[in-house]
C-alpha positions as CSV (number, residue, x, y, z in Angstrom):
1,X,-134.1,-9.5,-139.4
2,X,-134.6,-7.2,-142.1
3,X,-132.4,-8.1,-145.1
4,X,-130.5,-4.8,-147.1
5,X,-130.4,-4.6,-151.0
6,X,-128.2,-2.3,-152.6
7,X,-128.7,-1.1,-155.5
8,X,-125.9,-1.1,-158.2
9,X,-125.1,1.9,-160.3
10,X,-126.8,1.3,-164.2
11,X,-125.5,0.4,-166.7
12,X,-124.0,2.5,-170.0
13,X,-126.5,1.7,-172.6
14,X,-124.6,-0.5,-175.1
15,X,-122.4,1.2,-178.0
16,X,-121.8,4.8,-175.4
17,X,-119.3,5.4,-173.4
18,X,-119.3,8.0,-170.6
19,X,-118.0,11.8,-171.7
20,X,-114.5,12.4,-171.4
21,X,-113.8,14.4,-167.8
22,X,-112.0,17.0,-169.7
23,X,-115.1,17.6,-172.6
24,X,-117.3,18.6,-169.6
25,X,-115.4,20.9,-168.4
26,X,-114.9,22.4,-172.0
27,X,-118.6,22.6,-172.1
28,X,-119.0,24.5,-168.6
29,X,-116.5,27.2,-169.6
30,X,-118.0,27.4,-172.8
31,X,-121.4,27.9,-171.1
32,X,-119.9,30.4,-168.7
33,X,-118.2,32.2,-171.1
34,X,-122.0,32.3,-173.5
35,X,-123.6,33.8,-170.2
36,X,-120.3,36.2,-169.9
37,X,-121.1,37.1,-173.4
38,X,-124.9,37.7,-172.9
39,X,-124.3,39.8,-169.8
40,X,-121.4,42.2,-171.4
41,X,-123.1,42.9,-174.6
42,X,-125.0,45.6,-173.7
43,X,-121.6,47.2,-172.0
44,X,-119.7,46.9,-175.4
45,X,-122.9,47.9,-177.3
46,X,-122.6,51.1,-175.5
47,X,-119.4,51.2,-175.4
48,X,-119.0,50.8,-179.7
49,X,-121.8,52.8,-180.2
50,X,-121.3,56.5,-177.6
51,X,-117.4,56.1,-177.4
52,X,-115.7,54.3,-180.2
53,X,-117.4,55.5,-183.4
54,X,-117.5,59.2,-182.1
55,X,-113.8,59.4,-182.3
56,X,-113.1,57.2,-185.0
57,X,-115.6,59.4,-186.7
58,X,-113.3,62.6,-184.8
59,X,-110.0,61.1,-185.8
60,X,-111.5,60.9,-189.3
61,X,-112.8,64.3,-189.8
62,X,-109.6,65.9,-188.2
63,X,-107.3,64.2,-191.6
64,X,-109.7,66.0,-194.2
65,X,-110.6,69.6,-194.8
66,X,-112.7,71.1,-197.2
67,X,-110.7,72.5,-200.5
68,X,-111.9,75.2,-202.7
69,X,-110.8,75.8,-206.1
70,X,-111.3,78.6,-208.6
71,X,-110.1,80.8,-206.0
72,X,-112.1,80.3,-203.5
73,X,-115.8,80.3,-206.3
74,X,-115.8,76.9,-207.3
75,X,-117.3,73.6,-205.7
76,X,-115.9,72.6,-202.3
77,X,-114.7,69.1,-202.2
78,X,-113.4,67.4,-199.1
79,X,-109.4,66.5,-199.5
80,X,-106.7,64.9,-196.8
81,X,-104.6,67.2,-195.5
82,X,-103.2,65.1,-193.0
83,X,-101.8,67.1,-189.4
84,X,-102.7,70.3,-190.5
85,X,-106.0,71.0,-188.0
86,X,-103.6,69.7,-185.3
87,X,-100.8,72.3,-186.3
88,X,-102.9,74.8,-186.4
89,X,-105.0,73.8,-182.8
90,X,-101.4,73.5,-181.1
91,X,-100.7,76.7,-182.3
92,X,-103.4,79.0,-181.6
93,X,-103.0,80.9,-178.6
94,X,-107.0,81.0,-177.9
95,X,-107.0,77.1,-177.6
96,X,-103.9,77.6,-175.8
97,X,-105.3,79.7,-173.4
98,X,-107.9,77.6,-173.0
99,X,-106.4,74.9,-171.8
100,X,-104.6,76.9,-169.1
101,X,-107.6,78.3,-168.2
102,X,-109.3,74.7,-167.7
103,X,-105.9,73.7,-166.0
104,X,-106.4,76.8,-163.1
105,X,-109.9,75.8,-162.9
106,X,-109.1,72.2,-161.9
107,X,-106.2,72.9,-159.4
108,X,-109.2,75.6,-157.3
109,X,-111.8,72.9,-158.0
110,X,-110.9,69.6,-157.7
111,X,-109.3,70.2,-153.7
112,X,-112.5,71.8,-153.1
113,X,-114.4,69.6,-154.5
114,X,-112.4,66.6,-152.8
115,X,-111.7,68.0,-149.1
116,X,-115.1,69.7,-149.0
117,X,-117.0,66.7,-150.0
118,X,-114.7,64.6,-148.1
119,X,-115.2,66.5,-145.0
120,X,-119.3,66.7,-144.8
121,X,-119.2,62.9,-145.7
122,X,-116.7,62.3,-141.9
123,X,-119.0,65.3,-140.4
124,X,-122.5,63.1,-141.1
125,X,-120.5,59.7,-140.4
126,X,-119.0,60.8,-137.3
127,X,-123.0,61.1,-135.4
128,X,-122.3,65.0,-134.4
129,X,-125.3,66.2,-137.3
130,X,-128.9,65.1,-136.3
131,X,-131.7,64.5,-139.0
132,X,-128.7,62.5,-140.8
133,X,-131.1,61.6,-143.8
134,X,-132.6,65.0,-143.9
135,X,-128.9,66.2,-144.3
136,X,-127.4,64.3,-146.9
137,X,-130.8,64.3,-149.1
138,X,-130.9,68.6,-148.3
139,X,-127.5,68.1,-149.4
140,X,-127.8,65.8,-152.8
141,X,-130.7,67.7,-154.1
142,X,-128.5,70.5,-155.9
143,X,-127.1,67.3,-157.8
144,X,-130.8,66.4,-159.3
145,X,-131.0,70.2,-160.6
146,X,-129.7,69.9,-164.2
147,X,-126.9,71.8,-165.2
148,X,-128.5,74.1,-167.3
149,X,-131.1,75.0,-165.1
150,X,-128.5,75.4,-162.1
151,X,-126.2,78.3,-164.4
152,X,-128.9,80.0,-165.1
153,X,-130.4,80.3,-161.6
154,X,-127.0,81.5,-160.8
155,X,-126.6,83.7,-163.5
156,X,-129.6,85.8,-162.5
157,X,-127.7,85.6,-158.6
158,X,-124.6,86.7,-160.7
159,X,-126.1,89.4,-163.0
160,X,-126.1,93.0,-161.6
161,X,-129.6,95.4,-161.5
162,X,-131.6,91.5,-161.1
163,X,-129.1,90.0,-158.7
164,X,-131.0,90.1,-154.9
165,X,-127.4,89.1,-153.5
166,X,-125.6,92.2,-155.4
167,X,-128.4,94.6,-154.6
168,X,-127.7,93.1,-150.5
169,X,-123.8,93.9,-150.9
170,X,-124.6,97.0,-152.3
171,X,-127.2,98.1,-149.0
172,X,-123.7,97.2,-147.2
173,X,-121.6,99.7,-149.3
174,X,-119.9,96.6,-150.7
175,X,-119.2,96.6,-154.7
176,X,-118.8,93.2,-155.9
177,X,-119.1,91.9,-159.9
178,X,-119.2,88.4,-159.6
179,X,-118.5,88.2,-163.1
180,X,-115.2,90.5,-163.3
181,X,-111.9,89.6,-164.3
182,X,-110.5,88.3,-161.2
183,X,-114.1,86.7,-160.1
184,X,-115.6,84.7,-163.2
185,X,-113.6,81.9,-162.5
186,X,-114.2,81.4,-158.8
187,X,-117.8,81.9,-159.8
188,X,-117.8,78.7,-162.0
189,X,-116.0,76.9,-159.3
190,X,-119.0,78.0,-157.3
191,X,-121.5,76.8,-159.3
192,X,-119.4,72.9,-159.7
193,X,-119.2,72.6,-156.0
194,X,-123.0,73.6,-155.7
195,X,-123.8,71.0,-158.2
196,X,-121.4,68.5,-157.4
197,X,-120.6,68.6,-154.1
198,X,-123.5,66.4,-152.4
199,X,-123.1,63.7,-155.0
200,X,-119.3,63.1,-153.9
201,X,-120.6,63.4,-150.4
202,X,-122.7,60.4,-150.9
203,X,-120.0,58.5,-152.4
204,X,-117.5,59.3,-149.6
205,X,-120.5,58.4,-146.9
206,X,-121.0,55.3,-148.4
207,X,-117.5,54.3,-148.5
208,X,-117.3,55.3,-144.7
209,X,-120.0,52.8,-143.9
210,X,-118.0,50.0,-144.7
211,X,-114.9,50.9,-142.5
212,X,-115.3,48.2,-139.9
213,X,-116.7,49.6,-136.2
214,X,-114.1,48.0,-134.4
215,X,-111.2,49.4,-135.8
216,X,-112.9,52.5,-135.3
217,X,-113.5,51.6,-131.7
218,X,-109.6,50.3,-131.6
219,X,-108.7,53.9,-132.1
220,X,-110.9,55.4,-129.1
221,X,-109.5,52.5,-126.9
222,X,-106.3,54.1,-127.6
223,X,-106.9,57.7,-126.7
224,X,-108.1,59.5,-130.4
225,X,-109.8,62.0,-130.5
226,X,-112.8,62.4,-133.2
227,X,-110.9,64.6,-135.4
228,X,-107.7,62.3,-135.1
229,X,-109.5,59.1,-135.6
230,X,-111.5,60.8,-139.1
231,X,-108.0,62.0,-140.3
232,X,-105.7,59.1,-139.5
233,X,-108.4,56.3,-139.4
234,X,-111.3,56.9,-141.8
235,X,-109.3,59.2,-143.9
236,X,-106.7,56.4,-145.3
237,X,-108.9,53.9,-145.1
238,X,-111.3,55.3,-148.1
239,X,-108.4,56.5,-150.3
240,X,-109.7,54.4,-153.0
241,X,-112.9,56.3,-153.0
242,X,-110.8,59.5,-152.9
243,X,-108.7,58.5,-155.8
244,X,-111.9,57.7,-157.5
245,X,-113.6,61.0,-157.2
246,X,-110.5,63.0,-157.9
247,X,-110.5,61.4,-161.2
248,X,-114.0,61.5,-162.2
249,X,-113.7,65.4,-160.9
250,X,-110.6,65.5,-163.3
251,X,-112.4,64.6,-166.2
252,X,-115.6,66.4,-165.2
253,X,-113.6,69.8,-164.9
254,X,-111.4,69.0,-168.5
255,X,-115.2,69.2,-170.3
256,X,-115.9,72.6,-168.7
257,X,-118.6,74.0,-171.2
258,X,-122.4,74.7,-169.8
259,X,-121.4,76.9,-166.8
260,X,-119.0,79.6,-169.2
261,X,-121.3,79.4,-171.9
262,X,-124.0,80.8,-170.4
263,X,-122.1,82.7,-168.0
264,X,-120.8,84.6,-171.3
265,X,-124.3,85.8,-172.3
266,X,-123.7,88.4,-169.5
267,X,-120.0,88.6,-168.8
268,X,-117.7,89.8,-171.7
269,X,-114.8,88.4,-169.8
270,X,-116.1,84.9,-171.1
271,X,-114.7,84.7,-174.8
272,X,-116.5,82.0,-176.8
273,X,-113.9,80.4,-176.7
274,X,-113.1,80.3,-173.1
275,X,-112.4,76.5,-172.5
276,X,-111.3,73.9,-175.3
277,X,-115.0,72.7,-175.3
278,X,-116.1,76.2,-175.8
279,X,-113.2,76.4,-178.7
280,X,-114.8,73.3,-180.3
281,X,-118.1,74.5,-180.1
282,X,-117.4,77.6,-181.7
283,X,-114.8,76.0,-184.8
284,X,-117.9,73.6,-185.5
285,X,-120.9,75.7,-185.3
286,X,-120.5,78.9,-185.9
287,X,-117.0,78.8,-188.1
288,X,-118.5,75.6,-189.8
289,X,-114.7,74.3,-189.7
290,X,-115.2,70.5,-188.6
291,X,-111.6,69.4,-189.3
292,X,-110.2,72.0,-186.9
293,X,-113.0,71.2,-184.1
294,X,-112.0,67.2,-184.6
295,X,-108.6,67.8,-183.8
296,X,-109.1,70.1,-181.0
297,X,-111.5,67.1,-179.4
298,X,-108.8,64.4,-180.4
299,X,-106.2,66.7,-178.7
300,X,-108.9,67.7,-175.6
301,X,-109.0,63.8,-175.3
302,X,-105.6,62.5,-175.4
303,X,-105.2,65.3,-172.5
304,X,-107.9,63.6,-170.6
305,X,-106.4,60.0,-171.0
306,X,-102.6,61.1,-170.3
307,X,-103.5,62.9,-166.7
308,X,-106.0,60.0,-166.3
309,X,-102.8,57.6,-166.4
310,X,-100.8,59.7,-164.6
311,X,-103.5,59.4,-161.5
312,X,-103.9,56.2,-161.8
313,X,-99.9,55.6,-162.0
314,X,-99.3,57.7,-158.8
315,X,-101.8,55.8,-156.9
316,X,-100.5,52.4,-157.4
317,X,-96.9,53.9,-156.9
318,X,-97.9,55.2,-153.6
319,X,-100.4,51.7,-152.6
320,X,-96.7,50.2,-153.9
321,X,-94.6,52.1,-151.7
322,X,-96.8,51.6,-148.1
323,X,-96.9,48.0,-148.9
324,X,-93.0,47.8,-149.1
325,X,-93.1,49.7,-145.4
């Protein structure tokens, strides 16, 4: 019969005592927090570094102005002069005007941009398109063309004498200036949603694929149809991704600058001061007035926050309001 020894736990080495069950812990979440730390410094390095000091340097620049005495001969020498760039960027009509023109620009693009992306993303997850790969990458490619390259494609498609599009309207006895008065800005909305409008599909497509199947399946046990099913199934079920790209596209169209600035080169519709980024452009490099283009980005950005929050505060207000039902 074999005997059984068991062997007793050793013993604390004389003068220790075991660590305190609360010090342990203290030196986990220390730990945790050091890898925390190590992981997130490259976010706030970023962050400090393409976001923070630009407009602390912006916020800065829009308090001082340059001063000239001597009437106007002697030395210039930089001076506060406190809200006077704002004043004077709240009240001029051209930055005004810019702003509404930005503002009609995003009510045409951002429901195209949303329902149209939206609505390629349900056609390609619903099965109906074959070569589903060849699809969404014919579809994304516009996306890797930068932007600069993709206005001025479409400014030679744009430009009448060059344009093979006019010169085809024109064998039709149809007389169209893409870049009238009426028609510039639905050509820039053209040129977004060419650029833009695969990479939202992709985001939409990928959000689709992780609707579950069988609530998808629940809703053809019941008797929906495939457009039924994508608009009261697959539709609510990726509002977050909606939300998402509705705000991205929000932001996106507020910066509205490549597309009218080269446009301009061809349309004198196109002012150079056309959008609020074109109206800093031009009060920083070619009126040399820094103060004045500091507050019109400071104002240009506290526009972008404000309808930022407001989206953001709907959203939850609605997600609030179905959860009470």
């Amino acid at each position: 019969m074999a005997a059984t020894t068991q062997h007793a736990p050793p013993a604390a080495l004389p003068g220790t005592a075991p660590a305190p069950a609360h010090r342990t812990r203290k030196a986990a979440r220390r730990r945790q927090l050091g890898a925390c730390g190590v992981l997130m410094a490259p976010f706030f390095a970023l962050l400090v570094t393409v976001f923070l000091i630009p407009v602390g340097t912006a916020v800065y620049l829009s308090f001082y102005g340059d001063d000239h005495p001597g009437l106007g001969f002697g030395a210039a020498r930089t001076i506060f002069v406190g809200f006077r760039s704002y004043t004077a960027v709240l009240t001029d009509p051209t930055f005004l005007s810019g702003l509404g023109t930005v503002a009609l620009y995003c009510l045409v693009y951002i429901p195209l941009m949303v329902i149209g992306s939206l609505a390629l993303a349900l056609l390609l997850d619903s099965g109906v398109v074959r070569l589903r790969a060849s699809a969404q990458l014919g579809l994304f490619l516009p996306h890797a063309v930068p932007g600069i390259i993709a206005a001025l494609i479409w400014l030679y498609l744009y430009t009448p004498g060059i344009s093979p599009v006019v010169e085809l309207f024109a064998k039709a006895d149809i007389t169209i200036d893409f870049l009238g008065l009426h028609t510039v800005l639905p050509s820039i909305v053209n040129i977004a949603l060419w650029s833009n409008l695969g990479y939202n599909m992709v985001v939409f497509y990928a959000a689709l694929q992780a609707v579950p199947r069988e609530v998808i399946e629940a809703s053809v046990v019941d008797g929906a149809g495939p457009v039924r099913t994508a608009l009261q199934v697959k539709t609510p079920l990726v509002r977050a991704s909606i939300v998402m790209v509705a705000m991205f596209t929000l932001i996106w169209g507020l910066q509205l600058f490549t597309e009218p600035m080269l446009l301009s080169q061809s349309s004198p519709m196109i002012s150079s001061r056309f959008s609020p980024s074109m109206y800093i452009y031009d009060a920083a490099f070619t009126r040399n007035n820094y103060s004045l283009a500091a507050a019109a980005s400071v104002v240009l950005l506290l526009c972008t926050i404000a309808l930022s929050y407001a989206v953001t505060r709907w959203t939850s207000r609605l997600d609030r309001t179905e959860e009470a039902r």
